[in-house]
N, C-alpha and C positions, 0 to 999 in steps of 0.2 A: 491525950494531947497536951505539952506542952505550954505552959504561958511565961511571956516573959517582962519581969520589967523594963521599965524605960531606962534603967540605970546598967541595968545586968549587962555582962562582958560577954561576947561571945570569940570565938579564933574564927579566921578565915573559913576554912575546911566547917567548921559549924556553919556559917552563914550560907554556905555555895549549898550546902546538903539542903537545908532548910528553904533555900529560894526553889532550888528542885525542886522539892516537894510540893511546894506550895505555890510558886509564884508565875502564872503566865505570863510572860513576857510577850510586848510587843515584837511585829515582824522578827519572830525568832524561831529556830529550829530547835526545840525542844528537847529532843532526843541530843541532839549535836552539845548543846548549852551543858545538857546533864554528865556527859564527858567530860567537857572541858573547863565547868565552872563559871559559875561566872565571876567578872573582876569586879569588887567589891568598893564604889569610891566611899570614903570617909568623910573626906574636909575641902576647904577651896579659900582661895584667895588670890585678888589679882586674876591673873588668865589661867592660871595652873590648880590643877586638881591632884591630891592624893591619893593611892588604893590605902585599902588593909595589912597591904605590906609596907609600905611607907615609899613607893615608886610616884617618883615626881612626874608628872606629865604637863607639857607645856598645851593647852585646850584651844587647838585653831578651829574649834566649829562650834564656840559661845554655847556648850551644850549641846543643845539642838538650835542652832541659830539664834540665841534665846538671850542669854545674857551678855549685852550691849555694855550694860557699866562696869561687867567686871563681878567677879565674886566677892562677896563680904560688906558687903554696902550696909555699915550701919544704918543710915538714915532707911534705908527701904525696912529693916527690922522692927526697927522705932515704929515706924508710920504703922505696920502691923500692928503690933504688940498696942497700941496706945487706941487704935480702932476696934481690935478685937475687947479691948476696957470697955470701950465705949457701947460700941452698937456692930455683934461681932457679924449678926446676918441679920436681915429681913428681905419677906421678897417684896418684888416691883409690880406684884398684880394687886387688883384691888384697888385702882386709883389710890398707891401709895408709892412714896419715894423716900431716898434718903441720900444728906447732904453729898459724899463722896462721888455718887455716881451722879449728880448733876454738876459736880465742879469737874467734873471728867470733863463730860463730854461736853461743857463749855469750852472746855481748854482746848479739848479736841477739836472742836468747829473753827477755833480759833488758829490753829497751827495747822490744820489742810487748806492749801493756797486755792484760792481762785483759778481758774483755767478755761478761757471764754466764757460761757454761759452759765459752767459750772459752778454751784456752791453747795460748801458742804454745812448743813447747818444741825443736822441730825443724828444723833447715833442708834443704832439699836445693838444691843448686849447681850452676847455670850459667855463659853468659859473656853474657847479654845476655835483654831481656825476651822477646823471638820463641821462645828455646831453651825458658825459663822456661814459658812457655803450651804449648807444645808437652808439657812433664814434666807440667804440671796435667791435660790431657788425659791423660795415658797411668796418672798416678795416681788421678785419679777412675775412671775406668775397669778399672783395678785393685780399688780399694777397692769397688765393687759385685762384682766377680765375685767376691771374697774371703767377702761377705755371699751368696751363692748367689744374686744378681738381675741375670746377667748381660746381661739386655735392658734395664739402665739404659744406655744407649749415648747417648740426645740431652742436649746442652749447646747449651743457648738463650744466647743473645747480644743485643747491640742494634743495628739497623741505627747506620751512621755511626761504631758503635766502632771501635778499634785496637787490635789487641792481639798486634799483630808482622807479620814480612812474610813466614815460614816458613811452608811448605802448611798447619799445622796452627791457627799463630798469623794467617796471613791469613784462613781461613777462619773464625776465631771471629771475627773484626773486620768488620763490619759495612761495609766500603768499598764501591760496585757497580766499581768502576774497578780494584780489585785482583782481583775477583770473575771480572771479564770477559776475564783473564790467567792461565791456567790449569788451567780448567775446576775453578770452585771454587766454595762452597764445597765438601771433604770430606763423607762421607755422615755424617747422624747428629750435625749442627750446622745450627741454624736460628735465627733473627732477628727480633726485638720493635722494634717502632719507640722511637726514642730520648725520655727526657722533656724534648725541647726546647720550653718553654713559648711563648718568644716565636714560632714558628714552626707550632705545632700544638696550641695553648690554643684553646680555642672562643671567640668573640664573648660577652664579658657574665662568662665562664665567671675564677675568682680562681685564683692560683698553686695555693695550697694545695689546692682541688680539682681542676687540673689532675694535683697529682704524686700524689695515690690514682688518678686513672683511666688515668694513666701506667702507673703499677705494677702494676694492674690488665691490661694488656695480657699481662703474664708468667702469670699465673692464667689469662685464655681460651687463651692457646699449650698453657699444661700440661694445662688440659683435652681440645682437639683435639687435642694427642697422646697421650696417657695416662697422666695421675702414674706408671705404673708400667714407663713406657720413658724418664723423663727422668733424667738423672746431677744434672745442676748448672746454675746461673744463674750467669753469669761477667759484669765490668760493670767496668767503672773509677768511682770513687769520682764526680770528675766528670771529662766525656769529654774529654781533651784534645785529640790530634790533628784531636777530629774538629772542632774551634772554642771549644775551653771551654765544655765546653755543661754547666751547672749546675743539677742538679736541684732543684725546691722541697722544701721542710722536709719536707711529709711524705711525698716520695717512697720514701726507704729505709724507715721505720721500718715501712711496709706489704710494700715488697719481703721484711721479714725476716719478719712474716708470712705472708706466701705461703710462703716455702720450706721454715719452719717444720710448716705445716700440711702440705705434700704433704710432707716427708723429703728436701728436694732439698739439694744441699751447694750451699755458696755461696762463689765465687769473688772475690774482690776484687784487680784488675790494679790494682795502685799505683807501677806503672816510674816515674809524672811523681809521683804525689802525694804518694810514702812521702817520708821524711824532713825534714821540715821545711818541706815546700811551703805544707803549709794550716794551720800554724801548729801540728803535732803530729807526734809521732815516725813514726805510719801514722794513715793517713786513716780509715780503718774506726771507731779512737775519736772523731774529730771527728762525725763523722755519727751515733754508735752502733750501729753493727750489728754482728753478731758472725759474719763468715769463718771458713769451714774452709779456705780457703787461702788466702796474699797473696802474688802476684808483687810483685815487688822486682827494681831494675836501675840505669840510671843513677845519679843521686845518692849510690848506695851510695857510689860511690868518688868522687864528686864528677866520672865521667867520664873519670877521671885513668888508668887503666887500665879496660877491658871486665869488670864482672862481675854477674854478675844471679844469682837464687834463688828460690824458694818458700820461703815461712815456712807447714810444714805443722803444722794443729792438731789439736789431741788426739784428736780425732774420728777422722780419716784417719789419723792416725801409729801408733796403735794398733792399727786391722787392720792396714794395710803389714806392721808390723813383730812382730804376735803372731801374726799369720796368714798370711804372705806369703809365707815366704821368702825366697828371694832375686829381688830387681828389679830385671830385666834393661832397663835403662836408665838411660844416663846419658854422660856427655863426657868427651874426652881433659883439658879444662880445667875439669872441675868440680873447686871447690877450690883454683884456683890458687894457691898459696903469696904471689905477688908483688902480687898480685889481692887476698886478703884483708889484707897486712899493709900495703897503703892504704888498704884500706878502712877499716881497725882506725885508723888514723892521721887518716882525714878524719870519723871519727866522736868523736875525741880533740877536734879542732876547734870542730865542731859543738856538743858537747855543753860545753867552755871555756869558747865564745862564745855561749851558749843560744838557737843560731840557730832553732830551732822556736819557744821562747818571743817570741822576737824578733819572730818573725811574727806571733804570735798577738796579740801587746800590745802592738807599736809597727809598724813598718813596713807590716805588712799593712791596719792600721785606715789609717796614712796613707796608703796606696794607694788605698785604697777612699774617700778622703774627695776626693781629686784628681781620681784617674779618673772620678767623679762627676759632675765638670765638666766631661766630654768629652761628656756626653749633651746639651747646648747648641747643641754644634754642629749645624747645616744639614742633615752628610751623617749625622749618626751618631742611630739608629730606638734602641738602646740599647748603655747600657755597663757592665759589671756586673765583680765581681769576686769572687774564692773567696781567702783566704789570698793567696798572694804568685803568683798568676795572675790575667790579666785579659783579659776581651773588649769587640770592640765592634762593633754588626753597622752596616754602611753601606747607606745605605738613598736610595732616590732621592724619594720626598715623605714628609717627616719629619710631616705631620699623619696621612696613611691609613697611614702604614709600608709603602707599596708599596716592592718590590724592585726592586735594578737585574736586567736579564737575562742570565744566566749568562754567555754568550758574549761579555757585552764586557768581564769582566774588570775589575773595578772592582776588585777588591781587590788583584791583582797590579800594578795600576795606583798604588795608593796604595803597597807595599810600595817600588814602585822610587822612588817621593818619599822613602819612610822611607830608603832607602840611599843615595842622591845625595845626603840632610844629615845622616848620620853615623847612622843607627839602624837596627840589627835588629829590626823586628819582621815574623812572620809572618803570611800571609794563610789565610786557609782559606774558598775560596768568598768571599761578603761578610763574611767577620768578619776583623777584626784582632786579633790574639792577641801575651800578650806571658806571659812566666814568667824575671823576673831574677834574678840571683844575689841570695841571702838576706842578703848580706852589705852587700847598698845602704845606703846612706845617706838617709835624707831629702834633703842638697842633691843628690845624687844623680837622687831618684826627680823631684822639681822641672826638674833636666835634661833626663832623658828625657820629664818632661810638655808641655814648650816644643817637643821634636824633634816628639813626635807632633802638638801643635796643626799645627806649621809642616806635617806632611807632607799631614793632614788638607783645611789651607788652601790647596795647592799640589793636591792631588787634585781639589778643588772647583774651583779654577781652569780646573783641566784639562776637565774634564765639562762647565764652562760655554763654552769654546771647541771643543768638538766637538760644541754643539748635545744633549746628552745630559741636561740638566737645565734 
């Protein structure tokens, strides 16, 4: 076998052999992967990443949703580098602590808004959102048997969500393809169909009345099981993974009446939407609904190091913690010292450069005024946007919005046009999905509007030489 330094050069064609061999990759076709290589990134700065060959790509999906300030942030290295000096890990059990992650989640209590009853004064710590959903299961379920109901055991979900890839986090996430890998879901978690308007709005039927009969789907589930066996409604603000799928206005404010009237807690997964995505510190104020719990992950640190959380509310934190005991659960890295005092440094950033406000009142409006113009196009049935994410579904007759069929891959189709001229974005099914770093620029988001016409236009191309439109 093999060893190599940390110095030593290797070519392309070396690294793809060597990742074969060795590297399983997430949701990946393995056999497929060992064909075709994988693309090798190097470097990053600003919103745009390098491969191995030295191909420029403009980065509309911050990573994985992940990096909000932008690649190359000194200050977030520094903050590492001068932590890892210090105090580079200890853990959080043992009635022990350390300074970073209490100035966290002071900070953090401080920047999630109030929202009626709601406060958020607590955190508990992860390293990523899968871990995070996994601790909201095991503490809602805590928090009922504390209360003597401990046949609150079901947490409803929506088909097509995400909400990590851990037995516990797969099985809240509404995927059938994750579903079909493990014999999952888990018992005592069950599935609401999603309120995707443009796909399951009736004929005639207007958004607004679409997202109450959406909502309405969570009320018949809690009836056929019984208010008195269900824990929580868990949901992402809106669905990322599963296509940006964007509920109408009055979808939540009804969700928060249902949960209201049966006593159910309410979950709010914000790994893509917390900080700064939709134009506010957590999504749950943009929408107004008021969570007893919010996953939180990525963006925290800008991606820069792994760390994720629950932001538990007064609700929950007060049994836990007057009635509980001790809870036997939790990670060797919950709390990570090196973890929070990036995190602490890329929220320094953020909050400098009033990158949520930013979205809210500049960038996001001009995204939304651009992308606008992409619903013109031929192939694209619609294109809509939330804060500083956006979708577009492609569609094969743009008057009846018939669909193309699943199997020929139209969107991965378009995704490798978006890569061969310099753009990340991703596909999901027929939708093309993009979430860039917060830090774009208008000439910027103008950039990335001309990649995606061209890849759009080069798609089209393509469909009409294979006879498919």
């Amino acid at each position: 076998m093999n060893a190599f330094t940390a110095s030593q050069t290797l070519s392309t064609p070396e690294i793809q052999a060597l990742d074969s061999a060795h590297f399983i990759h997430p949701f990946t076709d393995h056999g497929d992967l060992a064909t075709r290589g994988a693309r090798v990134i190097v470097k990053s700065e600003g919103i745009y990443i390098w491969d191995s060959e030295g191909k420029k790509l403009l980065d509309a999906m911050s990573g994985l949703w992940c990096v909000n300030v932008g690649y190359g942030r000194q200050a977030l290295a520094q903050a590492a580098y001068d932590q890892m000096l210090t105090l580079p890990f200890y853990n959080s059990f043992f009635q022990t602590t350390n300074v970073p992650a209490v100035k966290l989640a002071t900070r953090l209590a401080a920047l999630a808004p109030k929202v009626g009853d709601r406060t958020f004064e607590h955190v508990f710590y992860s390293s990523s959102g899968s871990e995070s959903n996994d601790s909201n299961v095991r503490m809602v379920r805590r928090y009922w048997d504390l209360l003597g109901q401990p046949q609150r055991k079901v947490i409803i979900s929506r088909k097509n969500a995400y909400h990590g890839s851990t037995m516990a986090g797969a099985s809240l996430g509404g995927m059938s393809s994750m579903h079909a890998q493990g014999d999952l879901p888990i018992p005592n978690i069950t599935h609401i169909e999603q309120p995707y308007f443009f796909e399951n709005g009736l004929p005639g039927e207007s958004a607004d009345d679409f997202g109450v009969r959406a909502a309405g789907w969570l009320e018949e589930k809690i009836l056929a099981l019984g208010a008195d066996k269900v824990a929580a409604f868990i949901a992402e603000p809106i669905q990322g993974a599963g296509g940006v799928i964007i509920p109408p206005p009055t979808y939540w404010p009804e969700i928060q009446r249902i949960v209201d009237k049966y006593g159910i807690l309410l979950i709010s997964d914000e790994v893509i939407c917390a900080f700064g995505r939709l134009g506010h510190w957590f999504a749950y104020e943009k929408f107004g609904y008021k969570p007893d719990l919010v996953t939180f992950a990525k963006a925290v640190t800008s991606g820069y190091i792994p760390l994720g959380g629950v932001m538990v509310g007064n609700r929950v934190a007060q049994v836990l913690i007057e009635k509980g005991g001790e809870f036997n659960h939790g990670y060797t890295y919950s709390g990570h010292p090196v973890a929070c005092a990036v995190a602490l440094a890329n929220l320094d950033v953020m909050e400098a450069e009033q990158l949520p406000q930013r979205v809210r009142d500049d960038i996001g409006p001009y995204l939304a005024q651009c992308f606008e113009s992409l619903a013109r196009h031929p192939l694209v049935g619609l294109a809509e946007t939330c804060g500083f994410t956006a979708g577009l579904v492609l569609v094969k007759n743009k008057e009846d919005k018939t669909r193309f069929a699943e199997e020929l891959g139209v969107g991965m189709i378009c995704r490798r046009h978006c890569f061969e001229n310099g753009l990340i974005m991703r596909a999901v099914g027929d939708r093309m999905i993009i979430a860039p770093p917060l830090t774009m620029t208008r000439a910027e988001i103008d950039e990335m509007m001309v990649l995606i016409q061209q890849a759009l236009d080069l798609t089209q191309q393509e469909l009409i030489q294979k006879g498919l439109i």
